[in-house]
N, C-alpha and C positions, 0 to 999 in steps of 0.2 A: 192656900196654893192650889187645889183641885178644883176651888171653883174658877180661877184663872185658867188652870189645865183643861177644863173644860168650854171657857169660853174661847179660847184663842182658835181651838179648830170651827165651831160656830162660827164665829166673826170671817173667817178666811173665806168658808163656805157660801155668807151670805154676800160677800164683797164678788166672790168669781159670779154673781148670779145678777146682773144688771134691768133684773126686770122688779126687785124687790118683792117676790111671792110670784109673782103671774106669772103665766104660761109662756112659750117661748114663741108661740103666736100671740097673746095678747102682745107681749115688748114689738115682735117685727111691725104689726099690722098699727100698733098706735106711735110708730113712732114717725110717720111721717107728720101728722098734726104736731108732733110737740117738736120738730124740725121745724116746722114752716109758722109755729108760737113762737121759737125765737126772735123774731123779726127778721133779722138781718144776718148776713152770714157772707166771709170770701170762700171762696171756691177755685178748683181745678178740676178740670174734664179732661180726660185723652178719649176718643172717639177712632177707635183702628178699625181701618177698615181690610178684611181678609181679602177682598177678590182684587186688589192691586196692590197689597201692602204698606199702601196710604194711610196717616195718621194725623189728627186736627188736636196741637195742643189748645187747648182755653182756659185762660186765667181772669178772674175779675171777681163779682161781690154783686150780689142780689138785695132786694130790698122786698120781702117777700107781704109784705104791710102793705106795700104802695103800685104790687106788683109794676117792679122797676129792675133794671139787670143794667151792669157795664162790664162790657168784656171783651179782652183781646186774643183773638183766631191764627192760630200760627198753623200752614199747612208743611207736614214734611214726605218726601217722597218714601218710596220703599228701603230706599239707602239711608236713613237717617238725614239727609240733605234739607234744610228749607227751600221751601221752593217761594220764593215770592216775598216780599216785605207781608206784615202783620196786617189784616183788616181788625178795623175797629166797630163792637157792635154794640147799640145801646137800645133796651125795651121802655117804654112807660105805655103801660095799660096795653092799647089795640095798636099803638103807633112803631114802630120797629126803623130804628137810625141805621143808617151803614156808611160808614167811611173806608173806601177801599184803594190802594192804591194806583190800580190800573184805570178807577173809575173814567178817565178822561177816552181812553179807549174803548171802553163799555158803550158808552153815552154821551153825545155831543152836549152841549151845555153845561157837563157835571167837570171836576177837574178834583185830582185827589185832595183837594184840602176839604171839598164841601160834602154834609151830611145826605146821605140819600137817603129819605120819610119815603114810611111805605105803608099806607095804612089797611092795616093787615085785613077787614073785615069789608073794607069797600073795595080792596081790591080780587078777593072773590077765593075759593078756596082751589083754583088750578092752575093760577097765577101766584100766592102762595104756595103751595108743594113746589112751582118748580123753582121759583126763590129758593127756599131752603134746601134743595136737593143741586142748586146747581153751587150756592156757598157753604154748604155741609152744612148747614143752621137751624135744619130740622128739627134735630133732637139738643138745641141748645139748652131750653130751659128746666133747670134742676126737677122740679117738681114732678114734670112729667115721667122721672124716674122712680121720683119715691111713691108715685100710684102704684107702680109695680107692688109695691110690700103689702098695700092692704087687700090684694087680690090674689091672697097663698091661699093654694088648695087646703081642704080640711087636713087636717095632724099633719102639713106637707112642711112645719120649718123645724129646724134640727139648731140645737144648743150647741157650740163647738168648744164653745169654753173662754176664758179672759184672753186677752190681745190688747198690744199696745197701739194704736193708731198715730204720729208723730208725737209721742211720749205719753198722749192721754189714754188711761184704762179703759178698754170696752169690752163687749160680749160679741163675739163672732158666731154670726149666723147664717144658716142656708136655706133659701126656702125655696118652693115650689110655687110658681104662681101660676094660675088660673088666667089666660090672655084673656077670656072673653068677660071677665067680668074687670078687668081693669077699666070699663066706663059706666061699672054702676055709681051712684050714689053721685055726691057733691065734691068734689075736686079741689079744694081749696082756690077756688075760683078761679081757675083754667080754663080760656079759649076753648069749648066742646068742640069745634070744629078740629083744632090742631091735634089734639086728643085724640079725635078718629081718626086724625093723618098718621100721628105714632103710633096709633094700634094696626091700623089697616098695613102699616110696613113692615110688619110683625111677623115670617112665616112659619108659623109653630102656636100650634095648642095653649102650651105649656114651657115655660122660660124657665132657669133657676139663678136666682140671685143671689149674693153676697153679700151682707150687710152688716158693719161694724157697730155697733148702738151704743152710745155712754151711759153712763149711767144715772144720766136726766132724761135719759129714752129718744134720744136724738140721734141722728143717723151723721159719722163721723165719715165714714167710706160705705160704697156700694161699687160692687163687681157686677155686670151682668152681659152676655153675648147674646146678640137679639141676629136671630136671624133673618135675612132679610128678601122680599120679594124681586120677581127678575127687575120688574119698574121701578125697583127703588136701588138698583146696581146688581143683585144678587149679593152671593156671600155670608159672608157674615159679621156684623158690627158689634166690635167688643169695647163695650163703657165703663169706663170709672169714673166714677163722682167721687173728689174728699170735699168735707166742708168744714170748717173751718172759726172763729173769732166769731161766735154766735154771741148777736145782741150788740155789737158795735158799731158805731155812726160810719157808714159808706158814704162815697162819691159815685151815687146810679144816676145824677141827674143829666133828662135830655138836654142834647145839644141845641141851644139857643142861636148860633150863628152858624152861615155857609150853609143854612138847609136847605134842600132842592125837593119838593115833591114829585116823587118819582112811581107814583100808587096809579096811574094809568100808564104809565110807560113799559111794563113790563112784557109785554110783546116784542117792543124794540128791544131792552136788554137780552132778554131771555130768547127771542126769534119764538116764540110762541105765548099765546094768551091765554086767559081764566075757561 
């Protein structure tokens, strides 16, 4: 019976500690690779924004293998109100789909049922920023969050102890990130350019994040307020990432019918060009 007595507090100890021995920066910083090692994963984003009290819910399922993403954009006003029916946004590779409802008003020839293709790397990096800053799409794709973790200042992430994230056991962590080195190294094959669009809207040194980690080192939730340049609204935008059904078969594929290439037109949408 004492050696029971004595493993049961053992056992508790080792269970609150999600990194199994390593440091509480080794768990933050490596757990974006073994996120984006699951393959696939659904998600939800709320994306608030402080200088109107604007908030963009996004629900959908990433395919991080094929880098591929489906997901639906609901915007609500200050009052909690929707404002607008749901745009629908799908990624494969460099190509980026948008289904919007107002499209027909956007854009003569387009009509809400059909896909707007916009290819992201012919269409130039200033005709992109203002895509996604004019349908909040900027900071859509998950990954670009979880750079954040591997860019924590030296001894800057703090252990907070066990937490449940929708019933699954994690480790709650805080860290400090270092903005200016969130574009070293390899990115788990991230657009570099979009990369410097979400760092350069960054106005701050130094960010601190919040990040839920299981205990296969994967990132369950992440907190983080990034504060933001005048050109990019000002304010401040506060994200949550949960992720969710890691490793099961998703519906990320692009849409094959009603597509409209719309990757030189964005002058006419947007009233300005690349």
């Amino acid at each position: 019976m004492r050696r029971l007595a004595l493993l049961v507090p053992i056992t508790l100890l080792l269970a609150s500690c999600g990194g199994h021995g390593r440091t509480a920066e080794e768990v933050v910083t490596r757990a974006p690779q073994a996120t984006v090692d699951a393959a696939t994963a659904r998600l939800r984003m709320v994306l608030a924004f402080d200088a109107d009290g604007s908030r963009l819910d996004v629900d959908g399922a990433v395919d991080f293998t094929h880098d591929r993403y489906a997901m639906a954009v609901a915007l609500h006003d200050a009052a909690g109100a929707v404002r607008g029916a749901a745009a629908e946004a799908r990624r494969d590779g460099r190509n980026l789909y948008l289904q919007l409802p107002a499209a027909g008003a956007l854009l003569p020839g387009v009509s809400a049922q059909d896909w707007m293709r916009l290819d992201l790397r012919a269409a130039g990096t200033g005709s992109s920023a203002a895509l996604g800053q004019s349908l909040g799409l900027d900071s859509n794709d998950p990954r670009e969050l979880l750079t954040l973790l591997e860019a924590t200042s030296p001894d800057g992430v703090r252990d907070e102890g066990p937490a449940d994230v929708d019933g699954v056991p994690t480790t709650r962590y805080v860290a400090r990130v270092d903005v200016d080195r969130v574009l070293a190294g390899d990115r788990f094959g991230l657009d570099r350019d979009a990369l410097r669009r979400f760092v350069a809207d960054i106005a701050a040194e130094h960010v601190t994040v919040t990040a839920w980690i299981d205990h296969q080192g994967r990132v369950r939730q992440l907190q983080v307020p990034l504060p933001q340049r005048p050109a990019s609204g000002g304010g401040t935008l506060r994200l949550t990432l949960a992720l969710r059904d890691f490793g099961r078969a998703v519906d990320v594929a692009p849409p094959t019918d009603h597509v409209v290439d719309v990757s030189d037109r964005l002058a006419e949408l947007f009233g300005r060009g690349g």
